[in-house]
TORMAR-176365 format. One record per residue (C-alpha): chain; x, y, z. Coordinates in steps of 0.02 Angstrom, whole numbers. Each point is the difference from the previous one (the first is absolute). Example, Ala and Ser with C-alpha at 12.3 -4.5 7.8 and 13.67 -1.06 7.14 Angstrom:
! TORMAR-176365
ATOM c     px     py     pz
ATOM A    615   -225    390
ATOM A     69    172    -33
***
This chain:
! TORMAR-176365
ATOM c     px     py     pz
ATOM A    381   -683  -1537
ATOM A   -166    126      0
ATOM A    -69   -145    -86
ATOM A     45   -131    125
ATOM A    -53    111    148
ATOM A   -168     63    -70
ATOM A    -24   -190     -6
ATOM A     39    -44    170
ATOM A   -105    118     59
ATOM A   -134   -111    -49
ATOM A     87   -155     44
ATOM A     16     73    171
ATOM A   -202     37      8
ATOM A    -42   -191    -35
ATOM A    130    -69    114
ATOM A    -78    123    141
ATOM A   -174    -44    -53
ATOM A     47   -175     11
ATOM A     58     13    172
ATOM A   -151     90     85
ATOM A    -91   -165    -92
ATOM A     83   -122     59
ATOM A     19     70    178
ATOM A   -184     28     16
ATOM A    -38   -178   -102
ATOM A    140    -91    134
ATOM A    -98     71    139
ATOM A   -176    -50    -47
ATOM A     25   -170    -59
ATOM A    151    -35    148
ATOM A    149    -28   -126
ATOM A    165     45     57
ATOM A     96    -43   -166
ATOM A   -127    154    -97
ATOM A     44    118    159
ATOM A    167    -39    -36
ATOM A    -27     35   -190
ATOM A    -61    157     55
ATOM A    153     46    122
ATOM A    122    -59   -160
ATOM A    -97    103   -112
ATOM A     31    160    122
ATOM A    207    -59    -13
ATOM A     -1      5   -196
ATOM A    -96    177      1
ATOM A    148     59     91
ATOM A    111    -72   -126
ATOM A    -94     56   -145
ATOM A    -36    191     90
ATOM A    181     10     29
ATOM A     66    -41   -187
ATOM A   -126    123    -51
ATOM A     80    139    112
ATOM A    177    -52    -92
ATOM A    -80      0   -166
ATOM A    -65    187     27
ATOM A    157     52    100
ATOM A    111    -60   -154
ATOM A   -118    109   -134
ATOM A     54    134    112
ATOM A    160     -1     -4
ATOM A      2    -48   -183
ATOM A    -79    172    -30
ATOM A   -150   -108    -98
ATOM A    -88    127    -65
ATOM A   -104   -101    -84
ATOM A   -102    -33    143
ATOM A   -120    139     49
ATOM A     22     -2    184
ATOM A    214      5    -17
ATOM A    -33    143   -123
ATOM A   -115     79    129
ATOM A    109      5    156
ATOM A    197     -9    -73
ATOM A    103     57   -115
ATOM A    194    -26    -78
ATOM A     69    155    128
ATOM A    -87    -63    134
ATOM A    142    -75    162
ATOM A    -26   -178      6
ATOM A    -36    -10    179
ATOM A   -163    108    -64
ATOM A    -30   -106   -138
ATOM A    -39   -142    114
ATOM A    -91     86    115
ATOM A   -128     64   -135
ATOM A    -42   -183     -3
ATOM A   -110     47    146
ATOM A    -16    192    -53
ATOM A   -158     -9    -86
ATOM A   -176    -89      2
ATOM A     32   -159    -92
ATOM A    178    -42     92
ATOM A    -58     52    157
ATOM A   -139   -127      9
ATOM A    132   -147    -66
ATOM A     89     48    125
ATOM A   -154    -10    126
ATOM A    -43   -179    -71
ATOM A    189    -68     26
ATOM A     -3     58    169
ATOM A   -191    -72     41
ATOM A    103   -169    -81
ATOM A    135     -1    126
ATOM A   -108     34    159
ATOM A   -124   -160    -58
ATOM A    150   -100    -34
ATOM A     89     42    145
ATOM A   -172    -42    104
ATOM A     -1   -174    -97
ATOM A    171    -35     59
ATOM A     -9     66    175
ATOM A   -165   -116     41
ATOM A     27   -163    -77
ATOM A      5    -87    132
ATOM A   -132     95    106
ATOM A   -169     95     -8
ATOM A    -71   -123   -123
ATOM A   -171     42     29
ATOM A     26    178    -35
ATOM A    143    -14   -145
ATOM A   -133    -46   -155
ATOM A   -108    142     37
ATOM A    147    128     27
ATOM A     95    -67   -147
ATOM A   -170     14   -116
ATOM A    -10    194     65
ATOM A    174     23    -49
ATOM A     11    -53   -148
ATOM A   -185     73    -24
ATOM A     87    167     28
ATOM A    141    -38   -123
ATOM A   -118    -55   -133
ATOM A    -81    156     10
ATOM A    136     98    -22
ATOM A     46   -109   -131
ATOM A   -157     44    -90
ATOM A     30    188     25
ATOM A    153     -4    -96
ATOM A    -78   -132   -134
ATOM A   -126    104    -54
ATOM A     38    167     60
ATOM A    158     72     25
ATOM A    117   -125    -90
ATOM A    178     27     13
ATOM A     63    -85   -170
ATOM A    -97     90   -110
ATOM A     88     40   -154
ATOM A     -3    175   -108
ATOM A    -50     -4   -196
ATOM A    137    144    -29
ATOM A    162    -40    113
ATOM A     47    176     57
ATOM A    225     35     -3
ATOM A    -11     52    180
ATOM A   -136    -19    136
ATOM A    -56    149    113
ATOM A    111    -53    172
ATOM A    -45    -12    168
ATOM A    -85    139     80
ATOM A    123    113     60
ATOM A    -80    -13    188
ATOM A     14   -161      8
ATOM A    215    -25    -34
ATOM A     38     -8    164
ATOM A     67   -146     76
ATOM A   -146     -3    117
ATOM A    -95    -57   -143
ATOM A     95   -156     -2
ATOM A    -31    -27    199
ATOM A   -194     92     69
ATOM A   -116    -75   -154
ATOM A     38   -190     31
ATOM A     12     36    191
ATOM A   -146     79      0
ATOM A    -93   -153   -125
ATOM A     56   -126    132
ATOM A    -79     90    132
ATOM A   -156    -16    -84
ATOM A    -14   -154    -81
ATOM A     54    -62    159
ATOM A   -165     -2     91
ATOM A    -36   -126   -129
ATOM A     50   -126    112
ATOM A   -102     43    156
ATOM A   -145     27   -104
ATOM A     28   -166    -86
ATOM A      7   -104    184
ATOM A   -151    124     68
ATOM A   -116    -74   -135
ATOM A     72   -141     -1
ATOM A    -50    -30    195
ATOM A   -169     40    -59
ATOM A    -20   -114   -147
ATOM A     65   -148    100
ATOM A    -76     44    175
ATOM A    161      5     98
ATOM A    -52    178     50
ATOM A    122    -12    176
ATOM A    166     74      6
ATOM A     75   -127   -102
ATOM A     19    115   -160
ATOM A     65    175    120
ATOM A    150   -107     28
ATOM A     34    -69   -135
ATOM A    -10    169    -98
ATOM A     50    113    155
ATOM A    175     23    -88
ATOM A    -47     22   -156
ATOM A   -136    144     48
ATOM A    159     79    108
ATOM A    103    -15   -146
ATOM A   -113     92   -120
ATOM A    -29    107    140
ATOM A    184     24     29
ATOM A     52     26   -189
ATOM A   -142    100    -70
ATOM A     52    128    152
ATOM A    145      8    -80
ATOM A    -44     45   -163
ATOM A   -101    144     75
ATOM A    154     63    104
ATOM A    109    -17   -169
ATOM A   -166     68   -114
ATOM A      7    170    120
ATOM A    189     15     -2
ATOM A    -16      3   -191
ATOM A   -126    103     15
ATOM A    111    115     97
ATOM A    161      2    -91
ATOM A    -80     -2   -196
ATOM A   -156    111      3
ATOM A     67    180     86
ATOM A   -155     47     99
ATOM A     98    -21    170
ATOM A   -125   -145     45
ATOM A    -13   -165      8
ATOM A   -177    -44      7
ATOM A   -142     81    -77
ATOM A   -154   -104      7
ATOM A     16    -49   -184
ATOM A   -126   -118    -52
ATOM A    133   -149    -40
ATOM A     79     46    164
ATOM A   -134    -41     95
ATOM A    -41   -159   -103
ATOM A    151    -61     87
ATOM A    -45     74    169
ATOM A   -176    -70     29
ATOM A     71   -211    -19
ATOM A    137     44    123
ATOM A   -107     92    122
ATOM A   -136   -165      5
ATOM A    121   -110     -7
ATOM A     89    103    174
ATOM A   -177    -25     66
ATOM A     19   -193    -50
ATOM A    122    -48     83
ATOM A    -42     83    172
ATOM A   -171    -72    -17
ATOM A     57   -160    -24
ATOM A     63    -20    153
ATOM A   -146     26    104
ATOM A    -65   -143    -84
ATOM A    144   -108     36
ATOM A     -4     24    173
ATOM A   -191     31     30
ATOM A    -78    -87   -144
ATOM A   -101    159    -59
ATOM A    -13    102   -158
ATOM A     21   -140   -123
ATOM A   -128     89   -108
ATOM A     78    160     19
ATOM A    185    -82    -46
ATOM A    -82    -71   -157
ATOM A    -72    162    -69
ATOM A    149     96     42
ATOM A    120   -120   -112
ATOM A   -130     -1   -133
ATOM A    -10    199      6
ATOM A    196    -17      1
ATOM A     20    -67   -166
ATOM A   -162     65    -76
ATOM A    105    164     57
ATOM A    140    -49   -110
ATOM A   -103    -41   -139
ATOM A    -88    160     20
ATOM A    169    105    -20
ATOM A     49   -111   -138
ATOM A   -177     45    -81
ATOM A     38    204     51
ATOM A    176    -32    -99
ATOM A    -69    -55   -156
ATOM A   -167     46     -8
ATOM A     63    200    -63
ATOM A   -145     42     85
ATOM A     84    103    142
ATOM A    140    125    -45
ATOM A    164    -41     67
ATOM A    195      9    -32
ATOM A     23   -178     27
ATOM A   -162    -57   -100
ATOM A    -16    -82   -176
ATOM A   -107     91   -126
ATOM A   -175    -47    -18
ATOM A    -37   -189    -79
ATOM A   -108   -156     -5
ATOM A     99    -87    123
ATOM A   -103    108    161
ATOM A   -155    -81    -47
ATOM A     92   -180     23
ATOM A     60     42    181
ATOM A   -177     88     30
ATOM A    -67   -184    -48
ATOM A    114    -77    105
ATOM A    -10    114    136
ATOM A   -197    -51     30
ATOM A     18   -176    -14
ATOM A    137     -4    156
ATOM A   -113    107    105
ATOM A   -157   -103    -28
ATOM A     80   -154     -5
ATOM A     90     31    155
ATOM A   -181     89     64
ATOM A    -93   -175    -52
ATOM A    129   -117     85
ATOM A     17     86    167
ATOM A   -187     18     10
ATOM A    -22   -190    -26
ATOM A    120    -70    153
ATOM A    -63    168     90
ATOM A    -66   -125    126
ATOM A    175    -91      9
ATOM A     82    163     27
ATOM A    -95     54    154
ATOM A    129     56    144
ATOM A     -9    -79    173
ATOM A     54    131     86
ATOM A    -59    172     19
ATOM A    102    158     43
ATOM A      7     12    213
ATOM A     52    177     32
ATOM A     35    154    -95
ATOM A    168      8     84
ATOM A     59   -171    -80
ATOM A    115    -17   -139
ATOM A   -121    -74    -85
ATOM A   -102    147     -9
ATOM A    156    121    -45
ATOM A     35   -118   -146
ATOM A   -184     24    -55
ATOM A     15    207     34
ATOM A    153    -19   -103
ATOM A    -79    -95   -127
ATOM A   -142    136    -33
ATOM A    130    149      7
ATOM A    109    -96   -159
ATOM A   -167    -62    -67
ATOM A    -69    192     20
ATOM A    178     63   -101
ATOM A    -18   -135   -125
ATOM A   -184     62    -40
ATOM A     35    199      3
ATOM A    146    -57   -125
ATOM A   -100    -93   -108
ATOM A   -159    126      3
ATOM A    108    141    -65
ATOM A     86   -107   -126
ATOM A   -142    -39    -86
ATOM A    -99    141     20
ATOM A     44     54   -171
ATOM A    -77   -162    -87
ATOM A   -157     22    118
ATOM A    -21    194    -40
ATOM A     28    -20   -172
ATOM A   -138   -131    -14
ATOM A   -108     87    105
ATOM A     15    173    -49
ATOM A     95     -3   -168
ATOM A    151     86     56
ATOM A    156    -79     96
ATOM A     31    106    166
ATOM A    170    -68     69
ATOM A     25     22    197
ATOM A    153     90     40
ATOM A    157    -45    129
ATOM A   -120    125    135
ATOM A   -147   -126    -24
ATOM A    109   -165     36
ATOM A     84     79    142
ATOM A   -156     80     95
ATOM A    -47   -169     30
ATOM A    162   -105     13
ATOM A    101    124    123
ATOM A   -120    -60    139
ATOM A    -25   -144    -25
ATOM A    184    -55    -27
ATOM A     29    126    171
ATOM A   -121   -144     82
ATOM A     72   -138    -90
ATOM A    172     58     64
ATOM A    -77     14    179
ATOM A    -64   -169     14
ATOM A    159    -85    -51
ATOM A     52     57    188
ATOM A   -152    -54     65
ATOM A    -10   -166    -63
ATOM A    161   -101     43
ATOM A    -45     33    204
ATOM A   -164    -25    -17
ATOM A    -37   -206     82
ATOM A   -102   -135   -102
ATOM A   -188    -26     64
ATOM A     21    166    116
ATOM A    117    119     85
ATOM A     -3     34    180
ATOM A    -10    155     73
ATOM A    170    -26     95
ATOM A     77    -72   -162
ATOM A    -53    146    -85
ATOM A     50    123    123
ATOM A    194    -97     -5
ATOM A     -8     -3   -181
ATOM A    -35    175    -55
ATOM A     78    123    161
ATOM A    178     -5    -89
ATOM A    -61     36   -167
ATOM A   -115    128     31
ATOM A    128     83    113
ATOM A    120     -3   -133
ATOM A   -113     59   -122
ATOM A    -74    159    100
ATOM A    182     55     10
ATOM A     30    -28   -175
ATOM A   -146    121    -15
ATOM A     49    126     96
ATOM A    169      4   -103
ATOM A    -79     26   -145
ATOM A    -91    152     79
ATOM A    166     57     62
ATOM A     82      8   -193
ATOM A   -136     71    -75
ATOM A   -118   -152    -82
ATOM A   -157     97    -39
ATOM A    -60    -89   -150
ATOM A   -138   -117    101
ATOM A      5   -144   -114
ATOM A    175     -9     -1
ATOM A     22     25    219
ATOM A   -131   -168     -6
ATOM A    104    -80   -123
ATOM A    153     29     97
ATOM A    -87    -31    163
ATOM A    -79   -171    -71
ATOM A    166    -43    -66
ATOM A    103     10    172
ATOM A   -158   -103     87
ATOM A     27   -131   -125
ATOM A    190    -15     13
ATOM A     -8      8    200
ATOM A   -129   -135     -7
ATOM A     77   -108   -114
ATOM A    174     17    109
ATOM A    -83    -25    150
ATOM A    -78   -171    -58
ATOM A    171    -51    -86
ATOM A    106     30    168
ATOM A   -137   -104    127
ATOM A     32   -133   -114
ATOM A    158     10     -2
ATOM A     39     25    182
ATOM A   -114   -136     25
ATOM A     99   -111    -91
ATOM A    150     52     91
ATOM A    -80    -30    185
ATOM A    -29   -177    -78
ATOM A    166    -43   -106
ATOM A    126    105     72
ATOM A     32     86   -155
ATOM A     83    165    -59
ATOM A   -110    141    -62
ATOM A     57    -17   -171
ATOM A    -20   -176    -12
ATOM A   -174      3     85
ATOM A    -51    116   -135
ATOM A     67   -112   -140
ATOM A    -85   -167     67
ATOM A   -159     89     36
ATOM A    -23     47   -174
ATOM A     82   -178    -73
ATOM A   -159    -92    102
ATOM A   -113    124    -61
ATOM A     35     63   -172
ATOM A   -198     27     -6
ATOM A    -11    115    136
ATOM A    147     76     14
ATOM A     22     28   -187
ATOM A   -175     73     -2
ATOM A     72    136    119
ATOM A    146     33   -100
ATOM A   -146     32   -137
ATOM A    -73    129    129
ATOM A    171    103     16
ATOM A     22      6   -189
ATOM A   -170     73     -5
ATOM A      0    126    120
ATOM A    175     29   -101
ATOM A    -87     26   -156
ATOM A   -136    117    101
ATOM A    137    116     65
ATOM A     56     22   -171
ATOM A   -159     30    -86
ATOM A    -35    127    151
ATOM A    159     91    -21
ATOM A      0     31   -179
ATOM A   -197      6    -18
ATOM A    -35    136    140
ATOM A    174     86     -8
ATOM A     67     12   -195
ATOM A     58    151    -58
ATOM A      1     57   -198
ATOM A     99    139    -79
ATOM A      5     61   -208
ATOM A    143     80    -51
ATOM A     76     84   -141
ATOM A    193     30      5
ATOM A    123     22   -119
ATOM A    175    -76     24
ATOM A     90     64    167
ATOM A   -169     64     85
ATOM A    -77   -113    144
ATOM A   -158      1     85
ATOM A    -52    -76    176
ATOM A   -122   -138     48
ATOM A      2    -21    216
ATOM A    179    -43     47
ATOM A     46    -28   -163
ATOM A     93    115   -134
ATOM A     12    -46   -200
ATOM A    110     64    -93
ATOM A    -22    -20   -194
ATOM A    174    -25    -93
ATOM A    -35    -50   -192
ATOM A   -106    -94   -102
ATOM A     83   -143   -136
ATOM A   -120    -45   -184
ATOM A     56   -161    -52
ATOM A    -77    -87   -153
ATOM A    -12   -193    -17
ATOM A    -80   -128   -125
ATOM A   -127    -41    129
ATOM A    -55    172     96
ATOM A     68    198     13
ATOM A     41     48    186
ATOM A     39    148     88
ATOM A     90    -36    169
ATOM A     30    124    113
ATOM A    109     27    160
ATOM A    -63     74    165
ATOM A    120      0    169
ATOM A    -78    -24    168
ATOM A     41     76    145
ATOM A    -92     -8    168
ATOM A     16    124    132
ATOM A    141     82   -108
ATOM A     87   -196     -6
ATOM A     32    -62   -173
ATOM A    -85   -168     24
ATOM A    -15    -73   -200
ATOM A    -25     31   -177
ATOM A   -145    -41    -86
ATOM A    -49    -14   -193
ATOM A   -164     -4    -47
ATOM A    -32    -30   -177
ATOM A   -158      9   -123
ATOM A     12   -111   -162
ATOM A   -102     20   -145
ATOM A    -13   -175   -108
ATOM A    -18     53   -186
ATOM A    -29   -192    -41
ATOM A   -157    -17    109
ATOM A   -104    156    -76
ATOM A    100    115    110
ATOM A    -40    -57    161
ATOM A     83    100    129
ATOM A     61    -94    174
ATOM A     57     75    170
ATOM A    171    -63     87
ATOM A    -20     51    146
ATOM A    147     13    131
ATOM A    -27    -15    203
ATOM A    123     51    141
ATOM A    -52   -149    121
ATOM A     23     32    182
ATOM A    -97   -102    141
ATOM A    -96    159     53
ATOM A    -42     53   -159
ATOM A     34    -14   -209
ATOM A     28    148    -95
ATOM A    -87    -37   -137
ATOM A     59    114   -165
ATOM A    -79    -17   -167
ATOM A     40    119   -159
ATOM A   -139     58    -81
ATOM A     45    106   -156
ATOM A    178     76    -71
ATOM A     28    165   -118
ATOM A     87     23   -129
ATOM A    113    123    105
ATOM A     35   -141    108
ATOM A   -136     37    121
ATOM A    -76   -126     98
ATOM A   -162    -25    115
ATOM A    -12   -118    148
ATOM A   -164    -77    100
ATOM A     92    -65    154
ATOM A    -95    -85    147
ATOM A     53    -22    193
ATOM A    -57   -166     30
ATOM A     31    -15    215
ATOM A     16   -198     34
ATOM A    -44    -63   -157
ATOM A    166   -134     12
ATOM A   -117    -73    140
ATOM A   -132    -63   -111
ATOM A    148    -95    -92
ATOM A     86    -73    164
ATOM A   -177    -43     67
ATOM A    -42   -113   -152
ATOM A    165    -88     34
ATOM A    -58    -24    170
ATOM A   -147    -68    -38
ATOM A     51   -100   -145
ATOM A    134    -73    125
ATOM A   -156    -34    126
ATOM A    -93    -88   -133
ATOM A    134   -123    -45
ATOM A     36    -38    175
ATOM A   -208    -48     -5
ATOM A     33    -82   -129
ATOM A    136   -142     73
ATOM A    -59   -153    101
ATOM A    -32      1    186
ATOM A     51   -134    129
ATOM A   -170    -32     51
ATOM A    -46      2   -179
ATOM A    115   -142    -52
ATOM A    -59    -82    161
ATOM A   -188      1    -21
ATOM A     53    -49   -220
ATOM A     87   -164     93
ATOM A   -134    -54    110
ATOM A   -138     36   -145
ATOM A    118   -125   -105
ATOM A     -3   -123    146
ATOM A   -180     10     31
ATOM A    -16    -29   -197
ATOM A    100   -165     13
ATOM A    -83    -51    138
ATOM A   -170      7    -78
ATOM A     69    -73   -147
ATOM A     68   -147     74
***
């Protein structure tokens, strides 16, 4: 089977090659049988990716030892559920796994437009399978899965011990979808440019798949900083780590995307702009796929240090001055014919909010690679701390959050003073009471009053708009509240899902304010019977159990809860030490979860008089963050589903196609 798969590997690298040929080849001489060589040949590289991912899954779960990369990343003791998730655990795997996804989404775009964009298909289909083949050649010749050992070891190391959770089998591949997805927007954007059809054509046609990417590689940032949360025992959930960010900077360009694009749906401007910012979106990806691999940037979730960096470095410059060279040569074809009115327009709040995310997504990047730059530079790698990242991304995420209120009342073209006056008086009432509330209980922390502040203007805005559209609806259909509501947002999932995405932000910013500006810590040493108190909240430690497995030694302990004096649970924090794995220690944590805060309880070190010392953390509204991303994951999916007017305008396109065919 290693045999076999090492093989198709290479099978897999002509049959992509052969596709970007005959794509480009059915283009230039105007032969639709070699573009449809060239779609086939993108159907059989899924079929030939996909037996490879068998192939290695079944070495696996064979325990092949035999094969360096199964030696690497399993072993005999390791659960099976673990086993097949080191498939993806490690360099070689990982990128398979990256190449049978990038297989799927071309396929799935070959099946989804055979009957339509036919200008544009040859040129996408030649980018994606350009993409696959150079992933193709990354595991070829660089970090080949099927490699086989001289000396087949009894047992191989195992997974790390960090990585058996059952997250693992759930956040990686989430997370690879979100990325590889802007594959297909990328694809269409160059593809407009090749063949000239630089109009809106290829926004709609990838609109979904760019909200989809958008949609799922939120997700796996949501589900990366829950993991985060629950596995590492710092009390946090994000820390600015390098691979972190990687995944932070796509998503933030891509947000900027798709509000961009709709100024030039409805005003025909910023098609330059729109172009650049999917390019940057998937260079983005590539970039944090380089940061990954590369080694050069410590990390928890990086590989170590290999050739493979210098491939994606290649590959990294070619998209941004290929994408540089194309844009600049239909720069005339892309000129907008409309210019920006009015500072109060929604246009120009889509722009303000495109230069706040734009202004993140650079501070984010800057101090991720600071390292690499000082180390080049200087000689010696200075890395920027948490207090760097959030000096700069505290206000401008405060004006980010601020604008989202702004925006949605905010008229195309230009607002009217009256309009304006209508839109805002409820809000800002609302909001100056909000503030004085906050006065009232005690918010001195200034950061965290605007937060707060900015958060109530949002919601009252985004209300506000919701229930004028829906009592309009009612003056005009009769209709209940709650059915108003419901057929308001089923004629425009667009809009109104977009301002379901605004709640679960402002969500999410509560919680990061709460636990950010208001966490508590406590250390403790007890011995069993003795408690110690953290805010309302007194621990009690009872006894700590050794247990001894094949796979790891772990000391569990038992701590009751009480608040206010109220027994309220019983945690059991436990540390593990994995004698298997060169020792590697690992931190079960255990969390009281309330809605207004999660006591948060990790057990440092025991005695051998059964002795036991605690780091706890007071986390206020940290289950916000959680119920936000739900929110907003619910908002994106709404997005995501087809509008009335959408399926109306798709009919009469189809009409207007017949009747020009005809």
């Amino acid at each position: 089977m290693a045999e076999i798969g090492f093989y198709l590997l290479y099978i897999g690298l002509g049959v992509a090659a052969l596709s970007v040929a005959s794509s480009l080849m059915g283009v230039f001489t105007h032969s639709p049988s070699l573009i449809r060589v060239g779609e086939r040949g993108s159907l059989a590289l899924l079929a030939i990716v996909t037996l490879t991912m068998i192939l290695l899954a079944r070495l696996f779960l064979m325990d092949d030892f035999a094969v360096q990369y199964v030696a690497e990343h399993s072993s005999r003791s390791t659960p099976t559920l673990y086993k097949f998730t080191a498939l993806w655990g490690g360099q070689s795997g990982s990128l398979l796994l990256w190449v049978w996804i990038q297989s799927i989404y071309t396929a799935a775009v070959v099946l989804t437009n055979r009957r339509k964009n036919r200008d544009l298909m040859p040129y996408a289909n030649a980018v994606l399978s350009g993409i696959t083949a150079f992933f193709l050649v990354t595991l070829c010749f660089a970090s080949n899965p099927f490699l086989r050992l001289a000396a087949v070891p009894l047992d191989g190391a195992g997974l790390n011990p960090l990585l058996q959770n059952p997250m693992m089998a759930i956040h990686p591949p989430t997370l690879y979808v979100g990325y590889i997805g802007f594959s297909v927007p990328f694809a269409f954007a160059m593809a407009a440019l090749a063949s000239g059809r630089t109009g809106d054509t290829w926004i709609r046609t990838s609109r979904r798949w760019t909200l989809f990417t958008w949609f799922v590689l939120g997700t796996g940032i949501l589900l990366g900083s829950w993991w985060a949360y629950l596995e590492l025992g710092w009390g946090g959930y994000w820390a600015w780590d390098p691979v972190e960010n990687a995944s932070l900077m796509p998503w933030l360009t891509g947000t900027a995307y798709l509000h961009s694009v709709m100024i030039q749906e409805r005003r025909r401007m910023l098609k330059v702009w729109n172009m650049v910012l999917i390019a940057a979106s998937f260079a983005l990806s590539i970039l944090g796929t380089f940061i990954t691999r590369s080694g050069v940037i410590s990390s928890v979730h990086s590989f170590a240090q290999s050739s493979v960096g210098y491939y994606f470095l290649f590959f990294l410059v070619v998209i941004v001055f290929s994408s540089i060279a194309m844009i600049l040569y239909r720069l005339p074809e892309l000129s907008a014919r409309n210019r920006v009115e009015s500072i109060l327009s929604k246009e120009s709040a889509f722009l303000f909010n495109n230069v706040l995310l734009l202004g993140i997504t650079f501070a984010v990047l800057w101090g991720t690679l600071f390292p690499i730059l000082s180390e080049w530079v200087r000689g010696t790698k200075i890395t920027v701390t948490l207090t760097w990242f959030n000096h700069f991304n505290v206000p401008l995420g405060l004006a980010l959050l601020l604008l989202m209120g702004i925006g949605p009342l905010l008229a195309w073209r230009k607002t009217s003073t009256v309009l304006l006056l209508r839109s805002f008086r409820w809000p800002v009432l609302i909001t100056v009471a909000g503030s004085a509330a906050l006065v009232i209980l005690g918010v001195r922390d200034v950061m965290a009053a605007m937060s707060y502040t900015f958060c109530l203007f949002v919601l009252a805005c985004t209300a506000i708009e919701v229930l004028h559209g829906a009592a309009a609806r009612r003056r005009l259909h009769g209709e209940g509240l709650i059915s108003s509501l419901v057929h308001l947002v089923g004629n425009n999932k667009r809009r109104y899902g977009g301002y379901i995405v605004h709640v679960g932000i402002v969500m999410i910013f509560l919680g990061i304010t709460g636990s950010s500006a208001f966490q508590q810590e406590t250390t403790a040493t007890v011995k069993p019977g003795e408690s110690f108190q953290l805010g309302p909240y007194t621990l009690t430690y009872q006894e700590v159990i050794f247990q001894r497995t094949a796979r790891a030694e772990s000391y569990t302990s038992r701590v009751d809860v009480a608040r206010h004096g109220t027994p309220v649970a019983t945690l059991h924090p436990a540390r593990e030490i994995f004698p298997s794995f060169r020792n590697q220690p690992a931190t079960e944590v255990d969390i009281y979860h309330a809605l207004s805060e999660d006591l948060y309880v990790v057990l440092l070190t025991t005695t051998d008089a059964g002795g036991a010392t605690f780091k706890v953390y007071l986390n206020p509204l940290i289950s916000w963050i959680w119920l936000g991303g739900v929110v907003l994951l619910l908002g994106g999916f709404i997005t995501m589903l087809p509008d009335v007017r959408e399926r109306r305008f798709a009919y009469q396109a189809s009409l207007e196609l017949k009747r020009v065919a005809t």
